[in-house]
C-alpha positions in Angstrom: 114.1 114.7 63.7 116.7 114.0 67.1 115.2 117.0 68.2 111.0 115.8 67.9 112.3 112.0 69.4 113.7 114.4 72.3 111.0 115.9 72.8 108.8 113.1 72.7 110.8 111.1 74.8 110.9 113.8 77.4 107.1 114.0 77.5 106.8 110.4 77.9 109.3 110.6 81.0 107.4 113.6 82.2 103.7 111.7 81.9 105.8 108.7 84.0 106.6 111.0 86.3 103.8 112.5 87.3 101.5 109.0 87.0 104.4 108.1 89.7 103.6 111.5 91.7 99.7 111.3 91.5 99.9 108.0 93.7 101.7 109.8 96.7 99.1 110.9 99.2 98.9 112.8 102.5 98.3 110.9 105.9 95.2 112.3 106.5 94.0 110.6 103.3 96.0 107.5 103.5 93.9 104.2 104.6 97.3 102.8 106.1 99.2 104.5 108.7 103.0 103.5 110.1 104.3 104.1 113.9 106.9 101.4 113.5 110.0 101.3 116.8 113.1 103.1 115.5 111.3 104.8 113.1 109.1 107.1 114.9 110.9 109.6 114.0 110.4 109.7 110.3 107.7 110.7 108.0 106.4 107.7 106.3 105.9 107.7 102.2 101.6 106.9 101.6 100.5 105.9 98.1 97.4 104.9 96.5 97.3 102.2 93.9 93.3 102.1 93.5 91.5 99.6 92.6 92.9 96.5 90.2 92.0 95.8 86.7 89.1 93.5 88.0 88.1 96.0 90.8 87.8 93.0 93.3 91.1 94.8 95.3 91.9 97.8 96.5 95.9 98.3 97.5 96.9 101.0 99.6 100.9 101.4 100.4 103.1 102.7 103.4 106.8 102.6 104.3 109.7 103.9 106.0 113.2 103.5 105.9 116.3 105.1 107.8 118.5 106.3 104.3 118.7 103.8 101.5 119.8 100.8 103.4 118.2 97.4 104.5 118.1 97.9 108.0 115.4 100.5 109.7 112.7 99.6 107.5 109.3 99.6 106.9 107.2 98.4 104.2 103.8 97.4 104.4 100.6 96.9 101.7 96.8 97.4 103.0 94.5 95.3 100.3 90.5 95.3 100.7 88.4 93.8 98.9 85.3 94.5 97.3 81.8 93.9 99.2 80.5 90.6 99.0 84.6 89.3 98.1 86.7 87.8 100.7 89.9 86.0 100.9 90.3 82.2 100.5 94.1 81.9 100.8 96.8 83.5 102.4 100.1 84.8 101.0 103.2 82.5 100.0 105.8 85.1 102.0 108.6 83.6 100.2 112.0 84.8 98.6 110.1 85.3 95.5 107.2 87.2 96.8 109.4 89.8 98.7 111.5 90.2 95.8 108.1 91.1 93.6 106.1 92.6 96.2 109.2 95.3 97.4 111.2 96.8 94.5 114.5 97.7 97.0 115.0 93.8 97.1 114.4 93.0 93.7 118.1 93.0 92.9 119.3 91.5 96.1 119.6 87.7 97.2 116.5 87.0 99.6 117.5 83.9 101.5 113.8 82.5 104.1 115.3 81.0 107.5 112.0 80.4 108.8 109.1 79.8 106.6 106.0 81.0 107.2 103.3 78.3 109.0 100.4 76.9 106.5 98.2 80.0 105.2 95.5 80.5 107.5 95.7 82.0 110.9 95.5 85.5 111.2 99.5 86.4 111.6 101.6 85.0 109.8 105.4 85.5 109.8 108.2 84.4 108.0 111.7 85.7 108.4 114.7 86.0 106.2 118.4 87.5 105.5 119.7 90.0 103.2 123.1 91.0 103.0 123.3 89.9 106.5 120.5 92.2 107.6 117.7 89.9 109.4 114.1 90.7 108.7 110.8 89.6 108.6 108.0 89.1 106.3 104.4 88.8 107.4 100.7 88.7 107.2 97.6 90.0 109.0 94.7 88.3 107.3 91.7 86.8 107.5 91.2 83.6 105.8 87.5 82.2 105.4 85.2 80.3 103.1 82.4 82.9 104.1 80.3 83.3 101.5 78.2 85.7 103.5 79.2 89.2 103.6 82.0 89.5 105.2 82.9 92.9 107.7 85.2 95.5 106.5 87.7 93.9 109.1 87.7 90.8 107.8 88.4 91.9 104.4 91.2 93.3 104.5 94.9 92.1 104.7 97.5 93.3 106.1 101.0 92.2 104.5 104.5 93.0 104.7 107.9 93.6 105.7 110.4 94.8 109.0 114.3 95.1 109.3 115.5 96.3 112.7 118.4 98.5 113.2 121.8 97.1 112.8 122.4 95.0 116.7 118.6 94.8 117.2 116.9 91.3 117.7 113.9 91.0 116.0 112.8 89.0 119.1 109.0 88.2 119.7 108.6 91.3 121.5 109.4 94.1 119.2 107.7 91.6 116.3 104.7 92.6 118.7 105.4 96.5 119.1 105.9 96.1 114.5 102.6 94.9 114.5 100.7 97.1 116.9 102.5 100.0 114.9 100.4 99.4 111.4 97.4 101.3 111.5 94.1 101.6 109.3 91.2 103.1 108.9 87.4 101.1 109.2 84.5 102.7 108.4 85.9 106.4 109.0 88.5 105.8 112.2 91.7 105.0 113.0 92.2 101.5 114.1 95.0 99.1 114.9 95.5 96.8 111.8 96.1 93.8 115.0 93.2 92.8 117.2 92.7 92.6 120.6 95.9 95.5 121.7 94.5 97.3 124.4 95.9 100.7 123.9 95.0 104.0 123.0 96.0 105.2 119.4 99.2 107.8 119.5 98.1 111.1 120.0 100.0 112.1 116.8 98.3 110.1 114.4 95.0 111.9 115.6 95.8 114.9 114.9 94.1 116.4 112.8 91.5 113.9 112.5 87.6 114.1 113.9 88.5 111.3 116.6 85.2 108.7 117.0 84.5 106.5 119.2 
């Protein structure tokens, strides 16, 4: 009898395991790219999540991080929506939602210095401290009451979070290079996730795609 609840137990942890797997993805199929300062040098993770139980979202996942520690790290969600569906209101970036949204803080006090402005500009930050490590939290969304049919731009959102190296400011500056180091792809290319950056995408994210445009 131990033996068959062994057994079954194993399969169950096996099944886990490989729904856990099946969500990793390569770059080349991933609709969220990362080439985030101090971390160029490392091979992002890329998952999958699919659509929601409602199939009004789709959630696509990328990070980064220097060994298992707060600082060097990247962690960033790409959610569309479905045609005809656009967003209404922006995110809270707050303790709480960092603390849901990224499992490595879940067990570790999240304390907001600097709020997040009122949901609705396009970026959004919010930064905050853990275990002295300083970090941000933010957002690159639209926000409309369209109830047209909104562009593949415009429904998608970009959200969330950065932590520098150990004795680097996140000033505005590299908050600019964070953001112009997300990338995503719209209807079959590789764009920057922030408008209006007037640069050429990195020749290493290209490779090995049919470049357009």
């Amino acid at each position: 009898m131990h033996a068959l609840i062994a057994f079954l137990a194993m399969l169950i942890l096996l099944a886990a395991t490989a729904e856990a797997q099946d969500k990793r993805i390569a770059p080349k199929d991933s609709r969220i790219l990362l080439l985030e300062p101090y971390l160029e040098d490392l091979s992002p993770t890329y998952q999958d999540f699919g659509w929601n139980a409602r199939a009004s979202v789709e959630t696509a996942y990328a990070g980064v991080a220097r060994g298992n520690s707060i600082p060097s790290r990247a962690q960033v969600y790409l959610r569309q929506t479905a045609p005809l569906m656009y967003w209404r209101l922006g995110t809270t970036l707050d303790a709480a939602w960092i603390s849901s949204s990224f499992p490595f803080f879940k067990s570790r006090t999240v304390v907001v210095t600097s709020p997040a402005p009122p949901q609705g500009p396009f970026v959004r930050i919010a930064r905050f401290e853990v275990e002295n490590a300083k970090c941000m939290a933010f957002e690159l969304r639209h926000v409309t009451n369209d109830t047209g049919a909104p562009t593949p731009e415009e429904r998608q959102s970009v959200t969330g979070i950065y932590c520098p190296p150990a004795n680097v400011v996140l000033d505005d500056a590299l908050i600019q290079r964070v953001f112009e180091g997300i990338f995503v792809r719209r209807d079959g290319r590789i764009e920057r996730a922030l408008r209006g950056v007037d640069k050429p995408i990195p020749p290493q994210l290209l490779r090995g795609e049919q470049q357009q445009g």
